[in-house]
N, C-alpha and C positions, 0 to 999 in steps of 0.2 A: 481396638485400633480407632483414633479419633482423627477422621477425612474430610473429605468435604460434604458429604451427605449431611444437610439438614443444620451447617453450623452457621448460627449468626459469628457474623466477624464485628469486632470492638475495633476500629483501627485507631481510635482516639488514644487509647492508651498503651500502643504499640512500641517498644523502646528496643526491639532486637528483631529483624527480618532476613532472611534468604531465600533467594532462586535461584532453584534449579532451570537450567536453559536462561541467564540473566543477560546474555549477549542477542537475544530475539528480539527482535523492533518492537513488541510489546511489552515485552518483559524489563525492559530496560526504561523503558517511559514510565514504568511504575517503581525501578528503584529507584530515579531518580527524583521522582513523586517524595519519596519518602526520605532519599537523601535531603532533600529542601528542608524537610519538617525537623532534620535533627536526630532520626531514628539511624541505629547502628545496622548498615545494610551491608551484608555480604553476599555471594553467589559463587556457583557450577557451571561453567559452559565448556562443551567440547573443543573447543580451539580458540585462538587467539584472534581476534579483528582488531580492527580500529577504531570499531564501536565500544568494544571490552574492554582495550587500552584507556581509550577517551574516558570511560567509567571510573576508572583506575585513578587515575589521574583529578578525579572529581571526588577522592577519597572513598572508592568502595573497593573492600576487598575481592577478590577476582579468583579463582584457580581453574586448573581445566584438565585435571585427575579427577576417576570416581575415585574418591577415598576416604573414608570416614574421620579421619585422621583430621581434615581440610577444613570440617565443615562446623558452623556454629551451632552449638551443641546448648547453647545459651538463647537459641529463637524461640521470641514466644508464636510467631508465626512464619510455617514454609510457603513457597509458592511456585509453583510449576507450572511448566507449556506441557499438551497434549503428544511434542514433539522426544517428550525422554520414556526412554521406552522402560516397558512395566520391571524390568531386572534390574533395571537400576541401583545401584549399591547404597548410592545415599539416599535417594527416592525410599528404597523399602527401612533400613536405618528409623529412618523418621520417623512413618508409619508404623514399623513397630515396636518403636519404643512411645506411643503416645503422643506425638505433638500432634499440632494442630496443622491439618497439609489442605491446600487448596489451588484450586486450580486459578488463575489470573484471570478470569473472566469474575469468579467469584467477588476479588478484589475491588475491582473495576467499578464491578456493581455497588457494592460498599464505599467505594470513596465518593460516587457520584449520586449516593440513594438522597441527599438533600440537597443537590444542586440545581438548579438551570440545565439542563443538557441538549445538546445541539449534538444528535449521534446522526453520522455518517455508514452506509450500508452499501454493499453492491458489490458483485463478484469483480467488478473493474471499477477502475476511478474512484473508489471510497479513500484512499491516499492523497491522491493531489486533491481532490475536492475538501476533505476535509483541511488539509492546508491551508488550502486556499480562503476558509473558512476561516481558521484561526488566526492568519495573517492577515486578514481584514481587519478583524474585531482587534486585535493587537495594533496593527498599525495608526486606526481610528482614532485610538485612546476609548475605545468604548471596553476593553478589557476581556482577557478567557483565561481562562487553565485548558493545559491542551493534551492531549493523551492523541499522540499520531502514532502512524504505521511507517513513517518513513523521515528521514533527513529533512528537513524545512531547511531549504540554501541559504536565507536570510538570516537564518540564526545560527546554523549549525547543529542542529536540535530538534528532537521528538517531546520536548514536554518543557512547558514552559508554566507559573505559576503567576496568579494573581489573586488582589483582596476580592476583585466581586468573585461572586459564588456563580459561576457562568461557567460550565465544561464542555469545551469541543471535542470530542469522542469519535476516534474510530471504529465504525460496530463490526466487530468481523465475525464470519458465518462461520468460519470453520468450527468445527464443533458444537455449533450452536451457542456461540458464547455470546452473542449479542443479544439472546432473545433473558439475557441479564439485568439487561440496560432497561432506564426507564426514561424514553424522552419525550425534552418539550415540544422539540424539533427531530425531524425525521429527516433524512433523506434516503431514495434509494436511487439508486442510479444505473444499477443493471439487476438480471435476478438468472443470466443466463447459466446453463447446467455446467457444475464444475463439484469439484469436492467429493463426486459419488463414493467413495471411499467410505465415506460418513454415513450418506443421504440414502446410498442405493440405487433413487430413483430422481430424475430430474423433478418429477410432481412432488418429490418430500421435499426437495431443496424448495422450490416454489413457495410450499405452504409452510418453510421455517420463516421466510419473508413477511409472509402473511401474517404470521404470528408475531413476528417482528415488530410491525405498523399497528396492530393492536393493541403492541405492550405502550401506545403513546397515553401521556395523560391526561383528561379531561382537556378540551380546549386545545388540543396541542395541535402545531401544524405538520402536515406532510407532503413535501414537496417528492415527487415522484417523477421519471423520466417518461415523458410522454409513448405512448408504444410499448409498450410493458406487455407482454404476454397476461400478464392475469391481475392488469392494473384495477380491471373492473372488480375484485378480489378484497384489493387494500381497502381498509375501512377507517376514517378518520373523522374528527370534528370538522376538522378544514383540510381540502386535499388539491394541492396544485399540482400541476404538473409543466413540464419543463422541455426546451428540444433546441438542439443545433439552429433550425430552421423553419420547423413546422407551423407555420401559422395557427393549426388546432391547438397548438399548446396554450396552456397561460401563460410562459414566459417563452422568449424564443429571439435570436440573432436577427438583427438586417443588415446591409449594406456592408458585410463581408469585404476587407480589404486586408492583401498580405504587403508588408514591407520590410523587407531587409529580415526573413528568420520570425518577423514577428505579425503584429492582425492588431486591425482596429474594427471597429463594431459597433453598431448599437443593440443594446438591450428592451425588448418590446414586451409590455404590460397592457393588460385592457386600457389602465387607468393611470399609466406611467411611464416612461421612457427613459432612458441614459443614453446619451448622446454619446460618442466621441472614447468609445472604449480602447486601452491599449493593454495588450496582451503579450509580453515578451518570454516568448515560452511558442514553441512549435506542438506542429497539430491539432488537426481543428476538434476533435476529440477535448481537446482541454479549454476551448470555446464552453463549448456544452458544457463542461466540470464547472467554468466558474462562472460562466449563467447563472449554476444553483449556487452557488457560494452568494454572488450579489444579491440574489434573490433573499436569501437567508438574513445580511445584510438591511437592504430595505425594509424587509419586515422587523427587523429590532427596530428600524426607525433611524441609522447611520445615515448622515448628511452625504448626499449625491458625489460634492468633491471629495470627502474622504474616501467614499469609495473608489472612486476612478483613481485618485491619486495611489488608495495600497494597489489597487491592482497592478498600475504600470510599474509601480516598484514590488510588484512580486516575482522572484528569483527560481522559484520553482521548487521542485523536490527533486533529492537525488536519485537519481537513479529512473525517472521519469520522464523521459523526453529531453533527457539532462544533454546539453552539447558540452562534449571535452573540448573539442578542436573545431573551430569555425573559423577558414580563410578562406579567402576567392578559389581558392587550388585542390581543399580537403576540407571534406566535414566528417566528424568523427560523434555521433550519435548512441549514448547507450540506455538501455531501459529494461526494467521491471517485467517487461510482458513477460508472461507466459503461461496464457491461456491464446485459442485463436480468434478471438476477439481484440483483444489488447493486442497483438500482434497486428489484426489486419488498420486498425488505427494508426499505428506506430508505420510501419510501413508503409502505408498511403499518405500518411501526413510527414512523411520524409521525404518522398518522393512526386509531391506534391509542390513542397517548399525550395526542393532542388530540382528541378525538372529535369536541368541539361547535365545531370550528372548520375554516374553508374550505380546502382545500387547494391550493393553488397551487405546481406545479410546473416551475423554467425548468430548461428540460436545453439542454447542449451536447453535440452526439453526437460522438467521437472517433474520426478516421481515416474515408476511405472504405472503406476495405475493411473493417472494421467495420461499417458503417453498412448497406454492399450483404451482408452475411453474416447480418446478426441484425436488418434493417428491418423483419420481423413480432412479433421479440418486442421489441422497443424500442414498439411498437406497442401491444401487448396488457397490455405493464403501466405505460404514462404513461395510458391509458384508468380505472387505477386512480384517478388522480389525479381533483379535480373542475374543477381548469384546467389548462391545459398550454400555455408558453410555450417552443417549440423558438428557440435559435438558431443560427446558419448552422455548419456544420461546423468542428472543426478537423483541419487536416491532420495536423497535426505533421510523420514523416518523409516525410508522401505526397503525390503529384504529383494532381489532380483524375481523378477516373473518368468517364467520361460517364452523364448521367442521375440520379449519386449523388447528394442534398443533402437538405438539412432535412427538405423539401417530400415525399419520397420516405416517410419517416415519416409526418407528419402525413397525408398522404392515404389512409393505411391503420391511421387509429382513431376508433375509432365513436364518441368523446367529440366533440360539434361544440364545445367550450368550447376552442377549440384556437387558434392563431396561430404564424407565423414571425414573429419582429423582431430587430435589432438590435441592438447594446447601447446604443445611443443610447436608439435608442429602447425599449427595455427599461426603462433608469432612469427615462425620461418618463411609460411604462406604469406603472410603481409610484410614482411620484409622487402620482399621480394616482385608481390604484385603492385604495390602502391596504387589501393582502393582510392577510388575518387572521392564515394558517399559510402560509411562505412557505419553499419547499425548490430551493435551487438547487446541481445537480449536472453531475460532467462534470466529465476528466482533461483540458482543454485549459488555455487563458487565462482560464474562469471564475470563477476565484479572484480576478483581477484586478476583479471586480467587487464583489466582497465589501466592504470599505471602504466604497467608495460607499453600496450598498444598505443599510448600516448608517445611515450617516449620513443618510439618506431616510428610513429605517424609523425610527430612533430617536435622532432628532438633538441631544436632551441627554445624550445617555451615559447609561451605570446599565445 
């Protein structure tokens, strides 16, 4: 059986690819990597999105049966997420008949092993930060190749290409897949405990970080989030650190102003300043995120107004702090959180930005073993909120835990304004309630309700 143990990958002379799991925000930023190049890209996903569609539509073939029948029998190279689980029909197919199977961090690693790289790290914010990254250097004209985690609103798009040999990289921890990467540029922007599934132990997940910031090369920089539990840890040539506010930082916000949903700012360096920053995008959380974006910026050397200028035209990411519906009467807020950090962010900086209006919060909590790892602080900051609509878990790659579910939450927060439902009966609840400030979060199928809720919330459009 020939895996990914120990294979150099050739991608230069790649003229047939498939993935399995090819509708996964990573997995799709790499066909379409390779759709660019001209290579014959096919894929597996369990269901059909938008994202899959879009694909489709961008000439790669698609299906979303295990079936051997489906699949390119012609790849000189497979590629799969951690998330298809090991019985997999085509998955084992492949591996037993000899091809060449690898996992997308492999890849990754391989298309970026001769570039420039600017990788993005952190169990929160490595999305919009890296975005925010790549739609600078993009809008500048200073150029990137972009390998994201998420929708860039400005383009509609997780991977974008260019001549200079410069790659903005999302480095994600799960599985260890970033300690792949080799960068110029580092960042990390949280290293708080998540993933234990993996790790175990929060002190492993730590020291994958740590390994992470090690993997930089000679010279390289690493800007780091000031306050880091074991920042004293990170070891680099050059090592900045970064913060909302903190004056101990090397980089860090002043004169904080909100206007209309959005923030202006300056940016503060020992030996440098940006005046006059506009940030159209809620929550002060993503203040911080593109601090280190500018920062990353200024040190390429990007002329000050280019910078200011991509930022106030930066649109966001979806699924991020993203507003569907913003009038005087309703705001309708959805987002990616789900972990309870990203949540207590999300929620304080909604809540922040609408002061005089109700907050309503539907979460969908992600994975049991999640759910059974962090059920106290999923707890302690939906009680932020002033209503809280759980609904039933999603599993994704995971088989049910006993005891673990919605209810396990909810009965450990002192907010009584609380409820499980449905999605049935979710859209019936909002029908009916007509939520003032309405934020619905969670990495499962809750996207899939967005649509609807729109159309409930704000049924002429506008």
């Amino acid at each position: 059986m020939r895996d990914e143990i120990n294979i150099v990958i050739d991608i230069k002379n790649i003229t047939r690819i498939y993935f399995l799991g090819i509708g996964g925000i990573g997995m799709s930023a790499l066909a379409r990597y390779f759709n660019s190049k001209g290579v014959a890209v096919s894929g597996y996903d369990k269901t059909a999105t938008p994202l899959t569609k879009q694909l489709v539509k961008e000439g790669i073939a698609v299906h979303y049966e295990d079936n051997i029948e489906f699949i390119d029998k012609e790849a000189q190279l497979v590629v799969y997420t951690p998330a298809v689980p090991k019985d997999h029909g085509e998955l084992n197919y492949y591996r037993q008949n000899n091809y060449t199977v690898v996992k997308r961090s492999d890849v990754l690693g391989a298309i970026t092993g001769s570039s420039f790289n600017i990788c993005i790290a952190g169990t929160h914010g490595k999305t919009t930060t890296s975005t925010m990254v790549a739609h600078i250097l993009r809008h500048s004209g200073y150029g990137c190749n972009a390998f994201l985690g998420g929708i860039a609103v400005n383009y509609d798009n997780n991977f974008w290409s260019s001549e200079k040999n410069v790659c903005v990289v999302e480095a994600d921890e799960y599985d260890r897949s970033f300690l792949k990467l080799s960068p110029d540029v580092a960042i990390i922007s949280s290293m708080d405990p998540d993933h234990l599934d993996i790790y175990g132990t929060a002190e492993n997940m730590e020291q994958a970080f740590i390994d992470f910031a090690a993997r930089l090369k000679p010279g390289g920089l690493l800007l780091s989030k000031f306050g880091l539990k074991r920042n004293a840890d990170l070891k680099a040539g050059r090592h900045l650190t970064y913060h909302l506010q903190n004056e101990n930082a090397d980089v860090y916000a002043t004169d904080i102003k909100m206007e209309n949903g959005s923030y202006r700012f300056c940016v503060q360096m020992k030996e440098w300043k940006l005046n006059d920053v506009v940030l159209n995008m809620g929550g002060l959380h993503n203040i911080e995120n593109v601090i280190a974006a500018i920062t990353v910026a200024h040190e390429l050397g990007i002329d000050d107004d280019k910078i200011k200028r991509a930022v106030d035209d930066f649109r966001g990411v979806k699924r991020r702090f993203e507003y569907i519906v913003k009038d005087p009467q309703r705001v309708y807020i959805d987002d990616y959180a789900h972990h309870p950090e990203e949540l207590r962010a999300l929620i304080t900086g909604a809540k922040a930005l609408f002061a005089d209006k109700k907050c309503t919060v539907v979460f969908q909590p992600h994975l049991y073993s999640r759910t059974n790892d962090l059920a106290d602080g999923f707890a302690e900051v939906l009680d932020l909120a002033d209503e809280v609509i759980l609904l039933p878990i999603y599993p994704a790659r995971e088989l049910p835990m006993e005891g673990v579910n919605s209810e396990m939450i909810l009965n450990k927060m002192k907010n009584k304004n609380k409820k499980v439902l449905n999605k049935e009966a979710l859209l019936e609840w909002i029908k009916n309630s007509e939520p003032e400030l309405l934020v619905t979060a969670g990495a499962g199928d809750i996207d899939t309700l967005v649509e609807p809720i729109k159309i409930i919330i704000n049924p002429v459009g506008g």
